[in-house]
C-alpha positions in Angstrom: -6.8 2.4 -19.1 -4.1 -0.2 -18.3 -2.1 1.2 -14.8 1.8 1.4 -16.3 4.9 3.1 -14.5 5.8 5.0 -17.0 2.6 7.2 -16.9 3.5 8.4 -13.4 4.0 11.9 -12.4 7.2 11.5 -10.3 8.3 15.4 -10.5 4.4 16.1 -8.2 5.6 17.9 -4.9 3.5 19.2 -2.2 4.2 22.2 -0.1 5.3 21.5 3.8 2.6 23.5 4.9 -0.3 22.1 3.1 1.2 18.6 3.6 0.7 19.0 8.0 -2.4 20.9 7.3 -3.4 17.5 4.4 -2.0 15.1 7.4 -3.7 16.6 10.4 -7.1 16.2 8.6 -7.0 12.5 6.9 -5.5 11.3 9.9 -8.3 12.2 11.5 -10.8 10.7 9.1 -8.8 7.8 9.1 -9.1 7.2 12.9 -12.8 7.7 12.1 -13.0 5.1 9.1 -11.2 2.1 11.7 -13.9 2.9 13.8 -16.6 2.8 10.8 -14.9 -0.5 10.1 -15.0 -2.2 13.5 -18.6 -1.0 14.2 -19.7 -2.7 11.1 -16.9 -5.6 11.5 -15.5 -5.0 7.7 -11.6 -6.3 7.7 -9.5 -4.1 5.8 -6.1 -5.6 4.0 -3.5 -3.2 2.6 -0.8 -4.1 0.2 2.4 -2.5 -0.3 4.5 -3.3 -2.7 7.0 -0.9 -5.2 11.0 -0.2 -5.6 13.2 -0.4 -2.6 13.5 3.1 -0.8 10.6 4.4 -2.1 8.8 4.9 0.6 6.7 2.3 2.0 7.5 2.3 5.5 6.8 5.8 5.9 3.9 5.9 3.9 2.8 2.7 6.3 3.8 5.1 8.7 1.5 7.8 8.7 -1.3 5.9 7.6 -1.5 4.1 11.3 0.1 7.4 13.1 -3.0 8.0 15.0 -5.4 5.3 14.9 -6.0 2.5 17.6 -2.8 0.7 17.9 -5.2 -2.5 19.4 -6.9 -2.4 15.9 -4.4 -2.8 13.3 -1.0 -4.9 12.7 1.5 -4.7 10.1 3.1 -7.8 8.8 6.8 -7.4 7.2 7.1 -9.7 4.4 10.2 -11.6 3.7 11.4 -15.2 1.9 9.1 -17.9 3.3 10.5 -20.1 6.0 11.8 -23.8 5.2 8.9 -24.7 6.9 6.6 -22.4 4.8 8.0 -24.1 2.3 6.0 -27.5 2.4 2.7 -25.5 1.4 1.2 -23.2 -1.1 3.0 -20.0 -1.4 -0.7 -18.5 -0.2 -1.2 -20.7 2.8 1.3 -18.0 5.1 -0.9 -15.4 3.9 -4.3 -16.5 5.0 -3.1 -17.2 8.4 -2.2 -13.5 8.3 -5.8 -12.3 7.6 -6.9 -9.3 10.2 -10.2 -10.5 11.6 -13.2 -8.5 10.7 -13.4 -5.4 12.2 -9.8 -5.0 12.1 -7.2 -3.7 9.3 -4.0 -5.7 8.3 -1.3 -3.8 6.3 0.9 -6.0 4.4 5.1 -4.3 3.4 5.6 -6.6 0.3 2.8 -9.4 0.2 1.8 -12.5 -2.2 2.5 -10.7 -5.1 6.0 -11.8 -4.0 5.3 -14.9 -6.6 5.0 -12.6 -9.9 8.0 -10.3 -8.8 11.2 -11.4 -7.2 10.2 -14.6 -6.8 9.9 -14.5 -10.8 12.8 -12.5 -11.6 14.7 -14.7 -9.1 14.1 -17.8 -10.0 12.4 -19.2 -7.3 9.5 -19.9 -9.0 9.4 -21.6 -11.9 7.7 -19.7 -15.3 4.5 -22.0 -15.0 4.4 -21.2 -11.1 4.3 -17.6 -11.9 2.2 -17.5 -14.7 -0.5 -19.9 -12.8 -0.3 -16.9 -9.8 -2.4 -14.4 -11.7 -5.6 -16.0 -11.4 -4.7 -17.6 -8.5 -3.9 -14.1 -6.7 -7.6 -13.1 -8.1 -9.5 -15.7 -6.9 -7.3 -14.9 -3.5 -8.7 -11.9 -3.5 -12.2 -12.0 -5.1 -12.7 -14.5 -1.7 -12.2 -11.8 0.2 -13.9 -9.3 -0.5 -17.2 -11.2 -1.6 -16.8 -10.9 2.6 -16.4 -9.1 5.0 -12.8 -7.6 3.5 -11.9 -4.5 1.7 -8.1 -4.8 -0.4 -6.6 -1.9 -1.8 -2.7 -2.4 -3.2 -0.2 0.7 -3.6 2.6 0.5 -5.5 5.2 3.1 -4.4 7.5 4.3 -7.1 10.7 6.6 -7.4 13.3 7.4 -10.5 16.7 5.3 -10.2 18.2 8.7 -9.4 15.7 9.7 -6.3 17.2 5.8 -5.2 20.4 5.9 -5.4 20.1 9.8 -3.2 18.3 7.8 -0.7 20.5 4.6 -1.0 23.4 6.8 0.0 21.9 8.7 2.5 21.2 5.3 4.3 24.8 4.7 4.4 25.8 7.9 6.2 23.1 7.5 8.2 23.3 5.5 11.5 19.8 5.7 12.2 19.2 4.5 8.9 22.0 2.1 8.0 20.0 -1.2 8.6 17.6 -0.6 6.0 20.1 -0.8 3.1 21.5 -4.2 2.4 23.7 -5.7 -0.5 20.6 -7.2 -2.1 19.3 -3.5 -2.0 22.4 -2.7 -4.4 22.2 -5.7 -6.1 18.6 -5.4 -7.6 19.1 -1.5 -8.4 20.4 -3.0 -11.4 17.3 -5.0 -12.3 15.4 -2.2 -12.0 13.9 -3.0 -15.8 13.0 -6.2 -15.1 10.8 -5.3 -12.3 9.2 -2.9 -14.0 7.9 -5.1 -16.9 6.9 -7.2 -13.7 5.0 -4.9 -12.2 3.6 -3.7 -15.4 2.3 -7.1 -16.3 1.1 -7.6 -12.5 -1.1 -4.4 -13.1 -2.2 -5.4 -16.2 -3.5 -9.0 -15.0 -4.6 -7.9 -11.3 -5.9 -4.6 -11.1 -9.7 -5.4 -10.7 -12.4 -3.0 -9.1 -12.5 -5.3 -6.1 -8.6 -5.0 -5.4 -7.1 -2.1 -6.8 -3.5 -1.3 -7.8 -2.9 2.5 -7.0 0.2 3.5 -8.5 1.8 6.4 -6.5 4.9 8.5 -7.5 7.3 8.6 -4.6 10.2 11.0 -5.2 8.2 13.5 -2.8 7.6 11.6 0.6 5.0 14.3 1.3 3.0 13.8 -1.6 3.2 10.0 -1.8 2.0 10.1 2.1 -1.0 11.9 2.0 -1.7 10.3 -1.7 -1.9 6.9 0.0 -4.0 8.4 3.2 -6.2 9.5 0.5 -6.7 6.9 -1.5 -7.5 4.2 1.3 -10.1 6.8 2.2 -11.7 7.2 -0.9 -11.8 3.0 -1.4 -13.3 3.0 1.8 -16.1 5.3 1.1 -16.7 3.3 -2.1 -16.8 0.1 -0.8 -19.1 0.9 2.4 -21.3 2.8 -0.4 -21.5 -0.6 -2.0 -23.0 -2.1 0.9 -25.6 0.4 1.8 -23.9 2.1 4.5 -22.1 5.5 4.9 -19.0 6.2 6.1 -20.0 8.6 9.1 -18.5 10.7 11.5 -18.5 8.3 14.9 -15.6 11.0 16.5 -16.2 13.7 17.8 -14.6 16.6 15.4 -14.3 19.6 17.3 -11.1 19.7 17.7 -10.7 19.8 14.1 -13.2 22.9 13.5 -10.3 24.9 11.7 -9.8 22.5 9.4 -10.8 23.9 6.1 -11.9 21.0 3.9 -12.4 16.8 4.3 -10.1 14.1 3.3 -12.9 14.0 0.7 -12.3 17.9 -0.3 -8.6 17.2 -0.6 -9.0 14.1 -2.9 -10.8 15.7 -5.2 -9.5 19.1 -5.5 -7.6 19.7 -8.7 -3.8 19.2 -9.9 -2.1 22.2 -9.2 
């Protein structure tokens, strides 16, 4: 089934209790998976891509809380440089790759080319258009390596937006994340949905997953991206004949009731 917005969930909520009890545990495993990865010297890329203010950064967030801070970095995408300019929109990307062993998260990416830069104008129709297979063969590179990809697209209601929109404002802890471009592309809030509708539909592949995530409740989209990078992992070492083990020692988590892999597949309340 084609991946589409409109199918998402966004009224899912998740209790504050079970979300720190959820947290405690997949933080741990995910600790353990960056060191399944570096023993076995697999890269792995994150994508993070959705609406403004829907989460990403905190999502981003607790995903690194607790693992080695020498293993990972996270690269902040904006416009290209005038000097990025005089190559292919790709070229700033590959020089970005985490080596193997190591995990690079990406807030926004190269799917830049199919959304704002399309909606934008900055590339032309043919440029975005060509980007599809591009992107795939991009990808399909990397993980015919030594790379595992996995793409989240965050998403909250225009309502949930505007809340947090103006809570930025009053907040002066906050203030510098909203901008007038933030306002401005609230109202092309369609438009980027039939983007990201048609990105889904041309680049969600086994090896480079879209995961669509409904953000209106942080805690749930939080512990749904923990979860999910988890689970890819699991698959993709599968794949390659190895298991994703416990190299940690997990005492210290004895009262912990279930595994990330418990969690993920218990059902929808």
């Amino acid at each position: 089934m084609t991946q589409n917005i409109k199918n998402l969930d966004l009224s899912i909520e998740l209790d504050k209790k079970m979300y720190k009890k959820k947290l405690q545990v997949l933080q741990y495993e995910m600790l353990n998976a960056q060191q399944f990865l570096l023993k076995n010297k697999i890269g792995l890329i994150l994508v993070f891509e959705g609406m403004d203010a829907a989460g990403k950064g905190g999502a981003i967030k607790r995903l690194i809380e607790r693992v080695d801070p020498r293993g990972y970095v996270v690269h902040p995408i904006s416009a290209p440089q005038p000097h990025e300019l005089r190559y292919n929109y790709l070229q700033r990307f590959w020089r970005k790759l985490p080596q193997h062993g190591q995990i690079a998260v990406f807030d926004r990416s190269w799917y830049g080319r199919v959304l704002v830069e399309r909606i934008e104008g900055f590339a032309t129709k043919e440029e975005w258009t060509r980007a599809y297979e591009e992107i795939n063969n991009f990808e399909k590179i990397l993980t015919a390596g030594d790379y595992i990809i996995i793409k989240f697209w965050l998403h909250v209601s225009d309502e949930e937006q505007l809340k947090r929109f103006k809570e930025r404002e009053q907040n002066p802890y906050k203030s510098w994340k909203l901008t007038d471009e933030d306002w401005r592309n609230r109202e092309k809030s369609p438009q980027y949905v039939e983007a990201a509708n048609e990105m889904f539909e041309k680049t969600d592949k086994k090896n480079a997953p879209w995961v669509l995530v409904a953000g209106n409740d942080k805690k749930y989209a939080r512990v749904q991206v923990l979860q999910e990078t988890l689970a890819h992992i699991e698959r993709e070492a599968l794949k390659r004949g190895l298991h994703l083990t416990n190299v940690l020692d997990k005492a210290h988590l004895e009262n912990a009731e279930s595994s990330s892999l418990d969690i993920l597949h218990e059902k929808k309340k």
